[in-house]
C-alpha positions, 0 to 999 in steps of 0.5 A: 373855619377852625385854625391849625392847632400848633404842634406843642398843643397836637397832644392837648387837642388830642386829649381834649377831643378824647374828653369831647368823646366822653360828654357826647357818648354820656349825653346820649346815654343821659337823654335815653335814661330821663326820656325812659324814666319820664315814660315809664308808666307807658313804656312798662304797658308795653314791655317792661324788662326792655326799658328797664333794661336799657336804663340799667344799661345808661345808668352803667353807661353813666356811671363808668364816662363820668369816672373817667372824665374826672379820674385824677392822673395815674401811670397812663395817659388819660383823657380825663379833665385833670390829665388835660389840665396837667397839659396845658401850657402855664403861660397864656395872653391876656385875653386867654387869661381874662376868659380862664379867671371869668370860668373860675370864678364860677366856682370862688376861685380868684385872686393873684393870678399864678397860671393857667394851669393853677387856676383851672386845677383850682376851679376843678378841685372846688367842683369836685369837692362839692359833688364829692360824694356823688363821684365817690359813689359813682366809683363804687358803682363802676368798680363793685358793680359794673366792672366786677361783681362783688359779693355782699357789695351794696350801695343804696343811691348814686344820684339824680338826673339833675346831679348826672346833669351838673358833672355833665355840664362842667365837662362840656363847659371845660372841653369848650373853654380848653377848645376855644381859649386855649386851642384856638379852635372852635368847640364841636357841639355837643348834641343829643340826637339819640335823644330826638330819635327815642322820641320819635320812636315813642311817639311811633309807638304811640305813647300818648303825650310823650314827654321829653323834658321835666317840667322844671327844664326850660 
């Protein structure tokens, strides 16, 4: 059973849960754009302008979550992963300390221990330096295209499915850490049913041999 989060922590739950938000609306929206894409030859027997539709609305759905999950602090609160670092109490026990450093040492940050909010600031900057120019990319999609439409605007990639995975999989790992080791409550998974209903429905449809995953996934 989840304990009582203490009030000091009521606006880090909130804001953590506002990211939680985030990762299930971007995992739906990831697993409908692979499970098109790896059924596109059969899908587009059927009816093309539907499926490529629905993916040009997932890589938009993608495109604008992944920005507000990694977008740096402004004027408003945000439930964004550096507004939930900003939140965080600096002093932590042992134990809270121990489980901090082993998930930013993931990312090559180690050292003297300052506090928690440095080093999770810290792992979040290696991280992001290292998909910089998919984020960057990503919001010149969300701001040229998405959420205005900028004449003469161009862009020639954004990034693969396995990139869109990544950034995904440091959102989640960060809800479920902040959840678990700060907040003292256990972490909501994270699951894809969105993803097992397009299934079903392509094999409804009939689609032969329906695929669900690349062949490199476990």
């Amino acid at each position: 059973m989840s304990k009582r989060t203490a009030p000091e922590n009521e606006k880090l739950d909130a804001t953590n849960v506002g990211l939680l938000r985030m990762a299930y609306n971007l995992r739906q929206s990831l697993d409908l754009y692979r499970l098109v894409g790896l059924n596109a030859t059969d899908l587009n027997e059927r009816s093309p302008q539907l499926w490529a539709h629905i993916q040009i609305l997932c890589h938009e759905s993608i495109a604008v979550i992944i920005c507000k999950m990694f977008e740096n602090r402004s004027r408003n609160d945000l439930n964004s992963i550096p507004c939930i670092i900003a939140l965080i109490n600096p002093d932590c026990s042992d134990h809270q300390k121990f489980l901090i450093q082993q998930f930013a040492e993931k990312f090559e940050v180690s050292g003297k221990w300052t506090d928690a909010r440095e080093f999770l600031r810290q792992a979040f900057d290696v991280f992001r330096d290292r998909h910089l120019e998919t984020l960057n990319n990503l919001r010149k999609f969300r701001d040229k295209f998405v959420a205005h439409s900028e004449f003469g605007a161009e862009i020639e990639s954004l990034a693969s499915q396995d990139e869109f995975e990544t950034l995904f999989d440091f959102a989640a790992d960060f809800y479920r850490l902040v959840s678990d080791t700060l907040l003292n409550i256990g972490p909501a998974l994270i699951g894809g049913p969105v993803g097992v209903q397009m299934f079903d429905l392509l094999k409804s449809i009939e689609v032969p041999d329906p695929k669900f995953k690349f062949p490199s996934d476990r």
